[in-house]
N, C-alpha and C positions, 0 to 999 in steps of 0.2 A: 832345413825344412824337409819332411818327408818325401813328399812329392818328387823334391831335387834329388834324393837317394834314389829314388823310382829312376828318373829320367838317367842317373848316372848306370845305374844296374841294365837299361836297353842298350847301351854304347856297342857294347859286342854285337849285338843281335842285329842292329843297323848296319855296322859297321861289315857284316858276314853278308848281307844281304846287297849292300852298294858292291861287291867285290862278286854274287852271285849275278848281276844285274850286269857287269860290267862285263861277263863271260857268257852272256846271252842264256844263262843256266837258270835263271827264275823259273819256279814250277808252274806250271800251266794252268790258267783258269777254273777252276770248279765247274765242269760242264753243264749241271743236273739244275731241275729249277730248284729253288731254294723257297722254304715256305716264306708265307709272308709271314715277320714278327709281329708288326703292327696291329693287323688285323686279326692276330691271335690273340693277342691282349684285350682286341672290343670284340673279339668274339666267345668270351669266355660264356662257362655254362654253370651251374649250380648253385650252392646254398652261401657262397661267399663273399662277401660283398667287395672283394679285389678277385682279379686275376692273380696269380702268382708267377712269376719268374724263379724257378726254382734253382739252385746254386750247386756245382759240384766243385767243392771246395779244400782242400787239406790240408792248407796251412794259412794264417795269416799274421800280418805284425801285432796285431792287438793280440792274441790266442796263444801264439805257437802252431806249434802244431795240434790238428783237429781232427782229421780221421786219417790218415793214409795206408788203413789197410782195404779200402772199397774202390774196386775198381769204377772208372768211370762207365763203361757198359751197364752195371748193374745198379750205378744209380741212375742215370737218365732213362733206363727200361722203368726203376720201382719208381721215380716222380711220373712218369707219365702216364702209369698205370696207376696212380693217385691224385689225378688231376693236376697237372703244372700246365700253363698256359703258354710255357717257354721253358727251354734250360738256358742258363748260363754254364760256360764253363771258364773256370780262372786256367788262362795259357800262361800266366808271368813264374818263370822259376826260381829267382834269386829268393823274392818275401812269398811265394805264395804255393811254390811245388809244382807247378804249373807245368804241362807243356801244349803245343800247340800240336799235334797229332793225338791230343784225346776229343777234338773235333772230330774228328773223322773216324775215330772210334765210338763217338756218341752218333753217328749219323745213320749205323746199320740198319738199314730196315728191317733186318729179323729179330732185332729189338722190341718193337713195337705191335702192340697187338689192331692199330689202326696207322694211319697216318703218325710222320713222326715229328712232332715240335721243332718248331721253330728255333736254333741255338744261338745266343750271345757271344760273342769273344769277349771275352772280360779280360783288362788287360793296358799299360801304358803307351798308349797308341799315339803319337804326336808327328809322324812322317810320313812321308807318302809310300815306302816302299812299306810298310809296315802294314799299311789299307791293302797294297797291291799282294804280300803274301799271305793276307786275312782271304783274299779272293782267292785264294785257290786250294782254301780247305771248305766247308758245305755250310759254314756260319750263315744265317740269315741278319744278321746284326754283327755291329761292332761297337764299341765305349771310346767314345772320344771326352776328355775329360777339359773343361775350359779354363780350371787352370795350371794344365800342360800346354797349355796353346790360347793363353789369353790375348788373342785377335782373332778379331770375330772375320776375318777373310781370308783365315789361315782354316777354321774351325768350318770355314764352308768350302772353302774349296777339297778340303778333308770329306766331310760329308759327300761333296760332289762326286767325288771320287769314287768312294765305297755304291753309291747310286747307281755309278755307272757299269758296277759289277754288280747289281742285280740287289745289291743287299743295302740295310738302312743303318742309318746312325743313332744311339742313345749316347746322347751329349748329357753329362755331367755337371753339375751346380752344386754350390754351396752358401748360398745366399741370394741377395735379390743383384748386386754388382753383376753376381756370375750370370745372372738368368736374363740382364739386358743384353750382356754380348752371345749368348747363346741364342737371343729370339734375331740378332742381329744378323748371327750368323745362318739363318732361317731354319733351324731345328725347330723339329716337329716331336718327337719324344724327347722328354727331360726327365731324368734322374735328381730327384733333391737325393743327396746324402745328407745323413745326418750327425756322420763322426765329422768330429773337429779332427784336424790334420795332424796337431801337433799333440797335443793331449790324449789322441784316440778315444775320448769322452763320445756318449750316444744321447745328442738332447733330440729325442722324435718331437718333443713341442715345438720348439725350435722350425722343425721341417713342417709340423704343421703349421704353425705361426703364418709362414714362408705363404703357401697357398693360399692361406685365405688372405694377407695381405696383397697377393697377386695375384688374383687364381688366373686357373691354365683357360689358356685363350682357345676359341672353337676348333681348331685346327691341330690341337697340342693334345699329347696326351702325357699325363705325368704318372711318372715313379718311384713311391716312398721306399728309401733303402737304408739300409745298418738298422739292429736294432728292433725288427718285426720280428716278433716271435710270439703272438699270443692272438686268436682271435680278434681281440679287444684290440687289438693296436691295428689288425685291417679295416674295423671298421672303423678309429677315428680317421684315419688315415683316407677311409671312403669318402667319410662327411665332410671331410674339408679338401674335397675336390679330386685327390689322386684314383686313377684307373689300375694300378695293378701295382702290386709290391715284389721286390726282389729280395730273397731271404736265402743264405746259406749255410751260418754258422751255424743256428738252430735247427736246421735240417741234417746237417752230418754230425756233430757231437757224440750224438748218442750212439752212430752205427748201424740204425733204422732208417733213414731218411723217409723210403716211402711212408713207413707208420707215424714220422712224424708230421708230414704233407697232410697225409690224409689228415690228421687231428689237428690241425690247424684248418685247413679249410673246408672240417666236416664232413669229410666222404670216409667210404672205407678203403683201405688196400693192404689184402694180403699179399705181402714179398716174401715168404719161407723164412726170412733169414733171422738169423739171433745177433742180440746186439755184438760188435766187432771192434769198439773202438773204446 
């Protein structure tokens, strides 16, 4: 199963981390407030009828490789200067190129021509020391996924954890199974994905299906992910109850991100740059 590839590919990264832990060497808390995610997503603005969580992204197992000539600076500057309601960034390195100091590289204020968004940790997060070194990069968010940790007092005390360092949890689903132990586990943001695990197949009906057979309860706010890439897919994705979509691949392919942000949710953004990828 993929997932278990995922989980075997963190072994090291854990394993580095219980041995920094055990030498009192864990790096230090993120001092600074950190935005709120949550409230970035129902506070969106403009012609879109989703928020977007926008993705800085350069490689995936479905893809390959997707852009890794763009630094993450200059994308999280051109999404926010094109409307993102959030970034993600992917920190996993084995399937995804990832590292976890392009948080902190995404976080500069002299990026930003106002305040600077809210950032995701995107990433297989299933331990506690994993929440604990999330906390000491400027992440507002982290991805907890339920089935890396299908027990739902595993998946909150997970949440609690990250809570108690200021930042929140988007807990992960893939059907209605996932979404009972996720409500169980008292997640407040839900991610439907909509890639099958094993097939890496994109059924967004599927994820819509999901909502409107459950929609998200007053206290929830949900997340259509994999697979958004066209106007038309944020608004069914609207109609059938989700508040903001998370989109990557279709934003870095081409090497434009911001002009492709912008043209998905309608705005304009000039970034200088020529396609790169």
């Amino acid at each position: 199963m993929l997932l278990e590839r995922f989980r075997t590919a963190k072994g090291d990264e854990i394993a580095a981390l219980r041995a920094l832990e055990a030498r009192g060497g864990l790096p230090p808390v993120f001092a600074e407030e950190r935005p709120d995610f949550m409230a970035a997503l129902c506070g969106r603005a403009g012609r879109a009828p989703l928020a977007v969580v926008a993705e800085y992204k350069r490689a995936s197992p479905s893809r390959g490789v997707i852009c890794e000539s763009l630094e993450v600076e200059d994308v999280a500057r051109q999404y926010a200067a094109a409307g993102a309601s959030a970034v993600s960034v992917l920190t996993e390195e084995a399937f995804f190129r990832g590292r976890l100091e392009y948080l902190a590289r995404a976080a500069q204020p002299a990026l930003y021509a106002g305040p600077r968004p809210p950032l995701l940790r995107k990433d297989f997060i299933f331990d506690a020391l994993q929440v604990r070194a999330t906390a000491s990069t400027p992440a507002s968010a982290l991805l907890l996924i339920v089935r890396l940790t299908p027990d739902a007092a595993v998946l909150r005390a997970l949440r609690e954890q990250a809570e108690s360092f200021g930042m929140q949890a988007v807990v992960e689903i893939f059907d209605a199974d996932d979404l009972r132990l996720a409500r169980q586990s008292g997640a407040r943001i839900i991610q439907v994905n909509a890639r099958d695990l094993e097939s890496l197949a994109v059924d967004r009906d599927a994820c819509l299906q999901l909502a409107r057979a459950c929609p998200p309860e007053a206290q929830e706010l949900w997340i259509a992910a994999s697979g958004m890439s066209q106007p038309e897919h944020l608004a069914a994705a609207a109609q059938a109850g989700y508040r903001a979509a998370l989109v990557g691949s279709a934003l870095m392919e081409n090497g434009v991100p911001g002009e492709a942000l912008a043209a998905l949710l309608g705005t304009t953004a000039k970034t200088g740059e020529n396609p790169s990828c």
